[in-house]
Gaussian input, Z-matrix of N, CA and C with variables (Angstrom, degrees):
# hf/3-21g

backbone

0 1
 N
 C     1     B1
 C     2     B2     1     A1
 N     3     B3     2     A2     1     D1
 C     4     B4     3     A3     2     D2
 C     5     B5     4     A4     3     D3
 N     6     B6     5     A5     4     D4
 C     7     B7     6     A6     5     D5
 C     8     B8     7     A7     6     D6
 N     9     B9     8     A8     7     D7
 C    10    B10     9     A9     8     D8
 C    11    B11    10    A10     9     D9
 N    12    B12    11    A11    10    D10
 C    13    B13    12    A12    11    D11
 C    14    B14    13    A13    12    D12
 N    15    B15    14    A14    13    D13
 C    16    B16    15    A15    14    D14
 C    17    B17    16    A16    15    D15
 N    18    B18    17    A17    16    D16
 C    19    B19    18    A18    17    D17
 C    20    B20    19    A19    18    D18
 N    21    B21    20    A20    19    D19
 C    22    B22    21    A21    20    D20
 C    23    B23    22    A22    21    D21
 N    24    B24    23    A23    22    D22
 C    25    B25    24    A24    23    D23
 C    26    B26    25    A25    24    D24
 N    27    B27    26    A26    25    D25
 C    28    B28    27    A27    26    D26
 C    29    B29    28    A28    27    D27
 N    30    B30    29    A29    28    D28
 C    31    B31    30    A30    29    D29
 C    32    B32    31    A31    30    D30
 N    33    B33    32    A32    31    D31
 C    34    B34    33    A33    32    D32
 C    35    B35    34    A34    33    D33
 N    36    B36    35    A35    34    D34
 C    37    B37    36    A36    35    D35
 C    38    B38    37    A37    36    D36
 N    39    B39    38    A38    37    D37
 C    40    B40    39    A39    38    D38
 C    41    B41    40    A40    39    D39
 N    42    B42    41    A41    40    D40
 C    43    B43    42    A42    41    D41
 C    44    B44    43    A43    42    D42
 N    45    B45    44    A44    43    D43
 C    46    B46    45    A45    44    D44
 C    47    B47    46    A46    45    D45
 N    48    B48    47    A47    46    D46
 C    49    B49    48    A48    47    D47
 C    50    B50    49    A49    48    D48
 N    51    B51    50    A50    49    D49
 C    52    B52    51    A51    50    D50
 C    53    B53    52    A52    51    D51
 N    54    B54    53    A53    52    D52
 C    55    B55    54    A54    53    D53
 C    56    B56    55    A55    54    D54
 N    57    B57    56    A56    55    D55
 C    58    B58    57    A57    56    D56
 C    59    B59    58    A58    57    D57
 N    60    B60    59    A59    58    D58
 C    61    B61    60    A60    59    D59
 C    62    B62    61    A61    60    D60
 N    63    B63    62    A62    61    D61
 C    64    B64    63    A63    62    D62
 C    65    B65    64    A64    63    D63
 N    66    B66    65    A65    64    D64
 C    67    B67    66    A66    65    D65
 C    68    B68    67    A67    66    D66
 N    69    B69    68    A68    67    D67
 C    70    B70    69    A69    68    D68
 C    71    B71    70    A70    69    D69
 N    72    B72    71    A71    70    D70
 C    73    B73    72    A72    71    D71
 C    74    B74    73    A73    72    D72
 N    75    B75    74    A74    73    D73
 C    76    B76    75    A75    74    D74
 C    77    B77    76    A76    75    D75
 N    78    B78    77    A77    76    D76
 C    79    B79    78    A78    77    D77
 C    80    B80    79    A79    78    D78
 N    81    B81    80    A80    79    D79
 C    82    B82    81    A81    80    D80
 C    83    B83    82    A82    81    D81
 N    84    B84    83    A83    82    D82
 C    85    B85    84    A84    83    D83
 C    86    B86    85    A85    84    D84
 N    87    B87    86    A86    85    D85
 C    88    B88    87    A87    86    D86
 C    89    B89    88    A88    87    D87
 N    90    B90    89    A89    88    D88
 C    91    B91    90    A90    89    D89
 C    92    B92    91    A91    90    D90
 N    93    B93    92    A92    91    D91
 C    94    B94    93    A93    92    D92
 C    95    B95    94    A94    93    D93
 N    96    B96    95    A95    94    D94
 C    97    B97    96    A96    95    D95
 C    98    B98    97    A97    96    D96
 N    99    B99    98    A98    97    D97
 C   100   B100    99    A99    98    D98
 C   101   B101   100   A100    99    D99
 N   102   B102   101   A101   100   D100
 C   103   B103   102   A102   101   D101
 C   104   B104   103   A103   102   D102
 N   105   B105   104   A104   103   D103
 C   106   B106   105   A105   104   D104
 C   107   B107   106   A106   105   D105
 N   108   B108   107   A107   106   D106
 C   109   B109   108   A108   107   D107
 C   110   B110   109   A109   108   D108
 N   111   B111   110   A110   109   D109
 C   112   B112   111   A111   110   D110
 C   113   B113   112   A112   111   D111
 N   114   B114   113   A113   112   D112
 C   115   B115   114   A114   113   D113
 C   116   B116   115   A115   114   D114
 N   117   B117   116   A116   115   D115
 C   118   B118   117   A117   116   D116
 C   119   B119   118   A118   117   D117
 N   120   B120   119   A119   118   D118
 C   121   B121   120   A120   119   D119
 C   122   B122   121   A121   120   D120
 N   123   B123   122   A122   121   D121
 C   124   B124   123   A123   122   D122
 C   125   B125   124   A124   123   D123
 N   126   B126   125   A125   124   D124
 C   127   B127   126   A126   125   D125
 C   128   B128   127   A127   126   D126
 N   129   B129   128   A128   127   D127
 C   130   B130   129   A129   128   D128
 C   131   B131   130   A130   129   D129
 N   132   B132   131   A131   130   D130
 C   133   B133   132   A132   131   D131
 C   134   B134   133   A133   132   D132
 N   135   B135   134   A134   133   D133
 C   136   B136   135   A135   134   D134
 C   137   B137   136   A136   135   D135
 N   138   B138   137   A137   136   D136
 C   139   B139   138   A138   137   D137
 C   140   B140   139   A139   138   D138
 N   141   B141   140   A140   139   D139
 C   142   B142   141   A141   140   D140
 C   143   B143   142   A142   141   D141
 N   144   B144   143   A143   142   D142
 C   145   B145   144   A144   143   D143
 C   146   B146   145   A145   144   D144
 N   147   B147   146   A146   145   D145
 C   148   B148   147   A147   146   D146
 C   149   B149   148   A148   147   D147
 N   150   B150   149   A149   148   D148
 C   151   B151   150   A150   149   D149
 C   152   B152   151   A151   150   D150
 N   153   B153   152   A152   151   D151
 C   154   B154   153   A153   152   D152
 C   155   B155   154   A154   153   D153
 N   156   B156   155   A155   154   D154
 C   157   B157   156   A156   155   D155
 C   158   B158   157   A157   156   D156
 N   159   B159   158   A158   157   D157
 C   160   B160   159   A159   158   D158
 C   161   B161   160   A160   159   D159
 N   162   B162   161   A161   160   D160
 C   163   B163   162   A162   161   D161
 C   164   B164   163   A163   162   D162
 N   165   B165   164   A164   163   D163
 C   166   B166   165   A165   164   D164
 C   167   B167   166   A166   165   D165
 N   168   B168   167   A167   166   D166
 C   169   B169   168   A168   167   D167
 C   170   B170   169   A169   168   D168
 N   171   B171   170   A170   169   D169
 C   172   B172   171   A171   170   D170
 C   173   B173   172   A172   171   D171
 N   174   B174   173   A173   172   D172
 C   175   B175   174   A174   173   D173
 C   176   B176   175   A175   174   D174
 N   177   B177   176   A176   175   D175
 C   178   B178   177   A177   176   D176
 C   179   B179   178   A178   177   D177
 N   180   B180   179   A179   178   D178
 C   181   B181   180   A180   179   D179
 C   182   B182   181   A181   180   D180
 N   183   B183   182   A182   181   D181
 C   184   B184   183   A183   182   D182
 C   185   B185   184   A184   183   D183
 N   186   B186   185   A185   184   D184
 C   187   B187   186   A186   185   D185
 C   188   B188   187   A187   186   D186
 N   189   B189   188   A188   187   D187
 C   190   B190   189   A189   188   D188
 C   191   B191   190   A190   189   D189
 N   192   B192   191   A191   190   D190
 C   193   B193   192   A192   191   D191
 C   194   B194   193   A193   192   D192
 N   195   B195   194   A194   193   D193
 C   196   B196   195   A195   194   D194
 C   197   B197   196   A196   195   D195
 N   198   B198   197   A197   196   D196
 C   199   B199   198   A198   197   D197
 C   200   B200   199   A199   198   D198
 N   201   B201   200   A200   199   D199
 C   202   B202   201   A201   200   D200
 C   203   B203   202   A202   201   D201
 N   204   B204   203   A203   202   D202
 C   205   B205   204   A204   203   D203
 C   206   B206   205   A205   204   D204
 N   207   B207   206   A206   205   D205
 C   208   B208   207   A207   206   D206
 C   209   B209   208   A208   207   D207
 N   210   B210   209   A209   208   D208
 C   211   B211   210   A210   209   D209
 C   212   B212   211   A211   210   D210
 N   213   B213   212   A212   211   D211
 C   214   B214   213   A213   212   D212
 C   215   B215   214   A214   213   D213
 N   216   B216   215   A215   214   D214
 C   217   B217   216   A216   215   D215
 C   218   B218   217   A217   216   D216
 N   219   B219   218   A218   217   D217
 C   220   B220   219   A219   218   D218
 C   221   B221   220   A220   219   D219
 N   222   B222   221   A221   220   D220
 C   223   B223   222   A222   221   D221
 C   224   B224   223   A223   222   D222
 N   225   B225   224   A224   223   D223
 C   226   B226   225   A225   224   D224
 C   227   B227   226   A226   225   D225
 N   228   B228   227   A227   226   D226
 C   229   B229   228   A228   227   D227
 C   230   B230   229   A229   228   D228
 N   231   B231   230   A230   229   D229
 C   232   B232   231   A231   230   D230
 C   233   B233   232   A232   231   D231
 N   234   B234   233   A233   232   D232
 C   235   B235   234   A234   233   D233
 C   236   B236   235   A235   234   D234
 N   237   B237   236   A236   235   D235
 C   238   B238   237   A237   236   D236
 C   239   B239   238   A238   237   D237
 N   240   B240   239   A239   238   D238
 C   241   B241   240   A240   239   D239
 C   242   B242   241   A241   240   D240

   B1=1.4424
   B2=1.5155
   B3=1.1561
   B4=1.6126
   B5=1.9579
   B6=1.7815
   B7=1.4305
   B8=1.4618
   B9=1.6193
   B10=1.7865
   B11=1.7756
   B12=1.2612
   B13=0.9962
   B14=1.4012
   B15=1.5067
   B16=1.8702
   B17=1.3049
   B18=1.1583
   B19=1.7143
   B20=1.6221
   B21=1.6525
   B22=1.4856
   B23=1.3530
   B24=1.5797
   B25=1.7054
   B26=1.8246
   B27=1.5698
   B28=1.4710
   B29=1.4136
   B30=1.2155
   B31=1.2430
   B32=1.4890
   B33=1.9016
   B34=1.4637
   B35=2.1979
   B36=1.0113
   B37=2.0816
   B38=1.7881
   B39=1.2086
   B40=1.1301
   B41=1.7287
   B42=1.5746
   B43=1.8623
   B44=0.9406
   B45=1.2511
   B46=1.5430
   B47=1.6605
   B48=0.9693
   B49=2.0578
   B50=1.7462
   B51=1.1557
   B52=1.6465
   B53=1.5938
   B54=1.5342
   B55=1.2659
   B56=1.9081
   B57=1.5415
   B58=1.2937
   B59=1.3247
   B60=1.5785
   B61=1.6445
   B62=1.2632
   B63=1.4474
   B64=1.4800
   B65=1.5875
   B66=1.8224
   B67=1.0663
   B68=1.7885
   B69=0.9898
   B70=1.5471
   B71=1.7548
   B72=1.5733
   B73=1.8791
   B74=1.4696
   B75=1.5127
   B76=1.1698
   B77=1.3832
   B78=1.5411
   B79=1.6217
   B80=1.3144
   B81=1.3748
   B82=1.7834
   B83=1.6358
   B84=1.0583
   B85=1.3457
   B86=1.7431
   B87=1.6623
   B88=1.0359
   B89=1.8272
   B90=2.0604
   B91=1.2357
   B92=1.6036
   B93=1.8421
   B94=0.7850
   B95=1.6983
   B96=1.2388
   B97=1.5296
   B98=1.2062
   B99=1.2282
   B100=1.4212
   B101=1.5733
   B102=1.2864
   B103=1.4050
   B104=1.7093
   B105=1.3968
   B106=2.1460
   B107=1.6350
   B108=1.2932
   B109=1.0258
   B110=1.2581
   B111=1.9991
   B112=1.7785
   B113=1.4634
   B114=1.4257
   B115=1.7053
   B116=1.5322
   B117=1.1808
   B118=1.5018
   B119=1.6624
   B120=1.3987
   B121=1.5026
   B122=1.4579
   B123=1.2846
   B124=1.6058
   B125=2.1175
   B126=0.7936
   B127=1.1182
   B128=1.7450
   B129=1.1561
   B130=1.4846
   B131=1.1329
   B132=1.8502
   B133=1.2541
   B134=1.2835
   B135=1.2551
   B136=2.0593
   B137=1.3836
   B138=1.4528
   B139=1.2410
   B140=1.3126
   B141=1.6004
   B142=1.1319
   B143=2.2213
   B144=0.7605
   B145=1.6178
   B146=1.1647
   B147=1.4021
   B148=1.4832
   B149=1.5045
   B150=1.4872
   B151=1.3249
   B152=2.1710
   B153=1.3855
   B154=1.6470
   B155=1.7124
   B156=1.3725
   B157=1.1123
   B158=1.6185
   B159=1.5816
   B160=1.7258
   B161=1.7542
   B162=1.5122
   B163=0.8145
   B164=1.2209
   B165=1.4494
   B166=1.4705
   B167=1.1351
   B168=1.5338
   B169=1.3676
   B170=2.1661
   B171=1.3819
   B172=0.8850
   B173=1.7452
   B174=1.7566
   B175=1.3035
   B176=1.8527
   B177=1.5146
   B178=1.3670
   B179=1.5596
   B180=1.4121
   B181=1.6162
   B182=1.9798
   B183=1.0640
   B184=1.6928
   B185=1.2321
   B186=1.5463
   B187=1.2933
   B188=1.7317
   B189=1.2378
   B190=1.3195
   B191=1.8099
   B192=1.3468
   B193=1.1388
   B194=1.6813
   B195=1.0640
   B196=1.2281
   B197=1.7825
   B198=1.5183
   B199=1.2179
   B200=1.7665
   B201=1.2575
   B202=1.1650
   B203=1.4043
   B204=1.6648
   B205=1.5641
   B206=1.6446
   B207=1.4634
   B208=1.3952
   B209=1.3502
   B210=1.3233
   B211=1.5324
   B212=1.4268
   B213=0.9917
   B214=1.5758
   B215=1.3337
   B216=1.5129
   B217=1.2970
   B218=1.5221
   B219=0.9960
   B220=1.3049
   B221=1.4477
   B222=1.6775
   B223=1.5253
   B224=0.9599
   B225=1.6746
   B226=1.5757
   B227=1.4102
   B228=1.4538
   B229=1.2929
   B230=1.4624
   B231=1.3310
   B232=1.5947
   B233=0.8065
   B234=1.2404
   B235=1.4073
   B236=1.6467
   B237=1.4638
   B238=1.4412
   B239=1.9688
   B240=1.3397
   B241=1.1343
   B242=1.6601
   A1=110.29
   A2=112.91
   A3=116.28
   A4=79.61
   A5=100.91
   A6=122.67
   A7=87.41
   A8=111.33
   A9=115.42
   A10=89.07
   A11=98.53
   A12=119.48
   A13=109.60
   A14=122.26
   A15=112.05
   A16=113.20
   A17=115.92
   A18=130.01
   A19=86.79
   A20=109.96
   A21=96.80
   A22=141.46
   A23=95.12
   A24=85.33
   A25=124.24
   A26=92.69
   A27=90.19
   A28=126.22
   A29=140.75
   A30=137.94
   A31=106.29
   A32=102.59
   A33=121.65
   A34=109.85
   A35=82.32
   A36=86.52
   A37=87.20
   A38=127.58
   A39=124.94
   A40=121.85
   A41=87.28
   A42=91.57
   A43=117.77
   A44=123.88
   A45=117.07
   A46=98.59
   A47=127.45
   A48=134.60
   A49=77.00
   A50=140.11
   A51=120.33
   A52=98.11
   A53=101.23
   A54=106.09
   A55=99.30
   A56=114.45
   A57=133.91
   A58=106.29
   A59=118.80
   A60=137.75
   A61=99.08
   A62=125.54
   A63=137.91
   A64=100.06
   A65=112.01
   A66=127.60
   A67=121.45
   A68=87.61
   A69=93.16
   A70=110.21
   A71=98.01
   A72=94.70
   A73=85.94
   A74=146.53
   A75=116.77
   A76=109.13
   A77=111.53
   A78=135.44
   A79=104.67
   A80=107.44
   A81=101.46
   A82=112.84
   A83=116.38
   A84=138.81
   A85=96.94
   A86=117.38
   A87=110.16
   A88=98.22
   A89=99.50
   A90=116.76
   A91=102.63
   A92=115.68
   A93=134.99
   A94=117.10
   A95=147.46
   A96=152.83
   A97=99.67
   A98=116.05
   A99=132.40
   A100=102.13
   A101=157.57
   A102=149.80
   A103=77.03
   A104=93.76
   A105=86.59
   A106=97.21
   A107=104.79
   A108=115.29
   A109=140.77
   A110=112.56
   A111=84.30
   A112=123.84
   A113=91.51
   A114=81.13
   A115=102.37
   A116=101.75
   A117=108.26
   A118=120.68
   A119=139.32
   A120=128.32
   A121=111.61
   A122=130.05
   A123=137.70
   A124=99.81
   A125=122.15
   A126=134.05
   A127=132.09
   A128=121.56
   A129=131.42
   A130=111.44
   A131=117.49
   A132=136.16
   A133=114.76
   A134=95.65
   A135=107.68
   A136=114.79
   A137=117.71
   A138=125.45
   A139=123.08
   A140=143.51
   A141=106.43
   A142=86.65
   A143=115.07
   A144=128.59
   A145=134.94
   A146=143.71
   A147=166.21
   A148=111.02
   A149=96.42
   A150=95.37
   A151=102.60
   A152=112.37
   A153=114.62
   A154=80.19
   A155=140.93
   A156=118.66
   A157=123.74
   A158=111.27
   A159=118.46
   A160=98.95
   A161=133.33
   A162=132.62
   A163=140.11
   A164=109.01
   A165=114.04
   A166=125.13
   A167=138.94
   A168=137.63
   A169=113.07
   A170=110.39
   A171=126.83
   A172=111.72
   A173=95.23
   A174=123.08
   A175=105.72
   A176=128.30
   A177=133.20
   A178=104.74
   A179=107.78
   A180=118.68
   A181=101.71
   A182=111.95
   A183=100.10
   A184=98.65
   A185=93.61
   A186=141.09
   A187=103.07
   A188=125.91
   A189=114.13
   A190=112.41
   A191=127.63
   A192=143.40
   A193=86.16
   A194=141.87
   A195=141.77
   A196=113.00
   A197=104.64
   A198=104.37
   A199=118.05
   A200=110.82
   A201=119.50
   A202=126.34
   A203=102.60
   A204=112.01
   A205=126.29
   A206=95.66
   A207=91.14
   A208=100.72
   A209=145.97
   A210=149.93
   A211=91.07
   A212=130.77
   A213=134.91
   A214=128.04
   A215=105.76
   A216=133.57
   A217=104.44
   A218=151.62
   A219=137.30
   A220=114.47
   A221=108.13
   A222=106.06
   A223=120.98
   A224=129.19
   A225=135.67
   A226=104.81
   A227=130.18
   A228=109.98
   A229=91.21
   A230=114.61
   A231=120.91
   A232=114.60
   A233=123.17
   A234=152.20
   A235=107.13
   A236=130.68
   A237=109.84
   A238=102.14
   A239=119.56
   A240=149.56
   A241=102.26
   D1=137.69
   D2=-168.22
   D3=-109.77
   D4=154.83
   D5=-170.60
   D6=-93.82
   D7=151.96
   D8=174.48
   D9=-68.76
   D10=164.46
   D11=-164.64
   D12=-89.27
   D13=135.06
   D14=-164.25
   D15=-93.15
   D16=163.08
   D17=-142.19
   D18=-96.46
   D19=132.31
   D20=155.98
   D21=-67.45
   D22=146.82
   D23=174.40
   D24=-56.24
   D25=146.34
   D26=164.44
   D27=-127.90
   D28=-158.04
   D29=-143.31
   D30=-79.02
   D31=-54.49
   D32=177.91
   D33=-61.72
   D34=-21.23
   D35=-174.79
   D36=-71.14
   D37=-48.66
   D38=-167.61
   D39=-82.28
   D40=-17.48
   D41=158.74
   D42=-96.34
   D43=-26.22
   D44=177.70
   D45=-64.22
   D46=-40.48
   D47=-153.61
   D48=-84.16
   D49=-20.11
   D50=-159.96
   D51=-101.17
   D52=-30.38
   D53=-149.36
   D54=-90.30
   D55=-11.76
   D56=167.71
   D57=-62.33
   D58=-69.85
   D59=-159.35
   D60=-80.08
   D61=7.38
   D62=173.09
   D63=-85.93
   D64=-76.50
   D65=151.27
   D66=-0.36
   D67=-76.74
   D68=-160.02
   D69=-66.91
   D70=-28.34
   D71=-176.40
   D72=-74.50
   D73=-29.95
   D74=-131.14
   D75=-111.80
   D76=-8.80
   D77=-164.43
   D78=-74.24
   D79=116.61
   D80=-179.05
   D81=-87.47
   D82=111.99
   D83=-165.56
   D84=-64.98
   D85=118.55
   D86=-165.54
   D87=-87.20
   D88=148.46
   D89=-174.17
   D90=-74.93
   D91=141.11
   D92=170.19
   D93=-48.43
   D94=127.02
   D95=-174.30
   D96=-79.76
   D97=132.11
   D98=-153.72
   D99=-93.73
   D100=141.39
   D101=-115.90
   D102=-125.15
   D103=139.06
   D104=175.53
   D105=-99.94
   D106=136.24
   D107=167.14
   D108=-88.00
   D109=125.74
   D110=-163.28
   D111=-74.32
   D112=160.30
   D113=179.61
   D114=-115.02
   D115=148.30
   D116=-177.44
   D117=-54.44
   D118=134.25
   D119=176.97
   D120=68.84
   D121=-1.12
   D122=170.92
   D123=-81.16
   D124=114.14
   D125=167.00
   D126=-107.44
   D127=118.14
   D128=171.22
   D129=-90.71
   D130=131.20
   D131=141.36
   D132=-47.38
   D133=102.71
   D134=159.27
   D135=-116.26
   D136=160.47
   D137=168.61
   D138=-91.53
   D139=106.74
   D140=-148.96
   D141=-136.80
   D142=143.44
   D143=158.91
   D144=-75.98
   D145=77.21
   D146=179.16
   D147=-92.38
   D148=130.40
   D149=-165.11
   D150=-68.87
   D151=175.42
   D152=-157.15
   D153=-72.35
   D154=-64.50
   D155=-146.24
   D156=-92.88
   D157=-3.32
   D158=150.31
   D159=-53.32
   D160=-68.56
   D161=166.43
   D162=-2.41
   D163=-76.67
   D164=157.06
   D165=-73.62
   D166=-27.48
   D167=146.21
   D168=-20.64
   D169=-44.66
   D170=-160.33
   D171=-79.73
   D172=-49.92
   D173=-169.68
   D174=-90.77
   D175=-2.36
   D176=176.29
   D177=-52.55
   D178=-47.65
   D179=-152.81
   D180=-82.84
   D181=11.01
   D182=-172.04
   D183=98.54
   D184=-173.33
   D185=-169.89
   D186=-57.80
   D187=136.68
   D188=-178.77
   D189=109.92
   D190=-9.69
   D191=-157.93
   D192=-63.93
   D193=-62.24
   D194=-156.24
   D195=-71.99
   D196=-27.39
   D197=163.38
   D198=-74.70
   D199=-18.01
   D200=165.63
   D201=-53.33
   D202=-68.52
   D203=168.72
   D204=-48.41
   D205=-29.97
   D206=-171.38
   D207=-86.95
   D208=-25.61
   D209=148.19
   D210=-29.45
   D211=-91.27
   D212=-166.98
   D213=-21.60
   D214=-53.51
   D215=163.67
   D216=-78.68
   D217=47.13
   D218=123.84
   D219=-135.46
   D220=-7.93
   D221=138.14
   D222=-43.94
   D223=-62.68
   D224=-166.30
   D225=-72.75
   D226=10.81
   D227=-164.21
   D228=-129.08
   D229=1.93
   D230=-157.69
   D231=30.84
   D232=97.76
   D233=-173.25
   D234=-147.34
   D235=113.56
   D236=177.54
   D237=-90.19
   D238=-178.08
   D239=162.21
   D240=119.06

């Protein structure tokens, strides 16, 4: 069996193939985001939703309730300090 016979190239086959190998040298390959590292005692404002009576569980003892939670949560996350 003989193959049909292949179509010549034309103008656009050869811009599209230039305009690819153009592409690819010229595409600036985006840099990987560098992992943030935690830092110890650096703290972020978040907004966060707890149900009302974890809350007051938390907030019974005074002043300090938030240092509480966040103890908790890095208990549960095993995390020491």
């Amino acid at each position: 069996m003989t193959s049909p016979p292949r179509r010549p190239r034309t103008l656009s086959d050869a811009k599209t193939e230039a305009e690819a190998a153009f592409k690819s040298l010229t595409t600036k390959k985006p840099e990987a985001v560098p992992a943030k590292a935690a830092l110890p005692s650096v703290r972020e404002l978040v907004s966060l939703r707890i149900d009302q009576d974890v809350l007051e569980h938390f907030q019974k003892d005074g002043s300090g309730w938030q240092d509480r939670i966040n103890a908790a949560l890095r208990k549960a996350a095993g995390k020491s300090g």
